[in-house]
C-alpha positions as CSV (number, residue, x, y, z in Angstrom):
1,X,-17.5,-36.8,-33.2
2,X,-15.0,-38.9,-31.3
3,X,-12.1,-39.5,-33.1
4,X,-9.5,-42.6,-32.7
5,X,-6.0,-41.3,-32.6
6,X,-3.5,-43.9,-34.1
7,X,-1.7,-44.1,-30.7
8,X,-5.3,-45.5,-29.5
9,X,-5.4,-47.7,-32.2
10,X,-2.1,-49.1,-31.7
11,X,-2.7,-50.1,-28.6
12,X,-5.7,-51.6,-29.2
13,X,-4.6,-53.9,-31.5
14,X,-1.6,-54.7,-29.2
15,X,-4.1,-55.3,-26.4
16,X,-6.3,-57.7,-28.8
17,X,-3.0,-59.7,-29.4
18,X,-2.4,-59.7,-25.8
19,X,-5.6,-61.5,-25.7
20,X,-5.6,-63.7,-28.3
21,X,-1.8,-65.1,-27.7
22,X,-2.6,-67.8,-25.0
23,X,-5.3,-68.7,-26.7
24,X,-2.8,-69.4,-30.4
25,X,-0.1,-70.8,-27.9
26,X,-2.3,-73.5,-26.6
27,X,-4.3,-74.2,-29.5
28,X,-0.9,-75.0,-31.2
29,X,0.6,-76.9,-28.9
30,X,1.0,-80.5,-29.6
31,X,1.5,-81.8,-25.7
32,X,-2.4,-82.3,-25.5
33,X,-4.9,-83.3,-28.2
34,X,-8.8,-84.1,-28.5
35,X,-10.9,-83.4,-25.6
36,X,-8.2,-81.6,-23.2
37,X,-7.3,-79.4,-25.8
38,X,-10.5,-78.1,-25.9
39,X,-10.4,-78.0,-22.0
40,X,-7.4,-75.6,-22.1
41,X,-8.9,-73.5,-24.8
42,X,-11.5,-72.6,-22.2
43,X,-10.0,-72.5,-19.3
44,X,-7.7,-69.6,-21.6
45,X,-9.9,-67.7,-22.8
46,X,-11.7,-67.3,-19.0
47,X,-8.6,-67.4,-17.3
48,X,-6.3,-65.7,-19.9
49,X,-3.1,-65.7,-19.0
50,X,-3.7,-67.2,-15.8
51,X,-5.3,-70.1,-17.8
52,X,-2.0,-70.9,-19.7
53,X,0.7,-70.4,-17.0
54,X,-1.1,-73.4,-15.0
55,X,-1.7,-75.4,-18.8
56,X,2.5,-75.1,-19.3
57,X,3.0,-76.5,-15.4
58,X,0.9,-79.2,-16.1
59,X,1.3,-80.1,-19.4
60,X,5.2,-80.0,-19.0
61,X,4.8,-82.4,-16.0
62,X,2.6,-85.1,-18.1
63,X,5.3,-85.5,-20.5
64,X,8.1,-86.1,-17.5
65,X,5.5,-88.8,-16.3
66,X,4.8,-90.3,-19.4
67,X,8.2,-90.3,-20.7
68,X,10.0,-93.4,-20.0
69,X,13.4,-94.4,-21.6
70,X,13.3,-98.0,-23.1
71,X,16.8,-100.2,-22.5
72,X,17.1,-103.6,-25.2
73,X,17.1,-106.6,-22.9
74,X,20.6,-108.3,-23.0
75,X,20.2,-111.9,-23.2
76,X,22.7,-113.8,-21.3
């Protein structure tokens, strides 16, 4: 029989949570929500890492576009 050493299973696990880590960091962001959430999630688990190295470049650019700092209007 073929036997699994625990080294091998180590890094098997650590390989599975390779994996799996984009996929938790963009499923937990709160940056996107809805429909483009589930966008990312795909293009992640294609792309992997890939996938969530271009989701943080965009996503951090959306929220320097959408943010906009709001001033009171002094009335003279």
């Amino acid at each position: 029989m073929i036997g699994v050493s625990e080294l091998d299973l180590l890094l098997y696990i650590i390989g599975i949570c390779l994996f799996l880590m984009p996929i938790a960091l963009v499923a937990g962001d709160k940056r996107v929500s809805g429909q483009e959430k589930n966008g990312w999630l795909l293009a992640t688990i294609f792309l992997s890492w890939i996938g969530w190295l271009v989701f943080i470049s965009t996503a951090k650019r959306q929220i320097k576009k959408t943010k906009t700092v709001k001033r009171p209007n002094k009335k003279r």
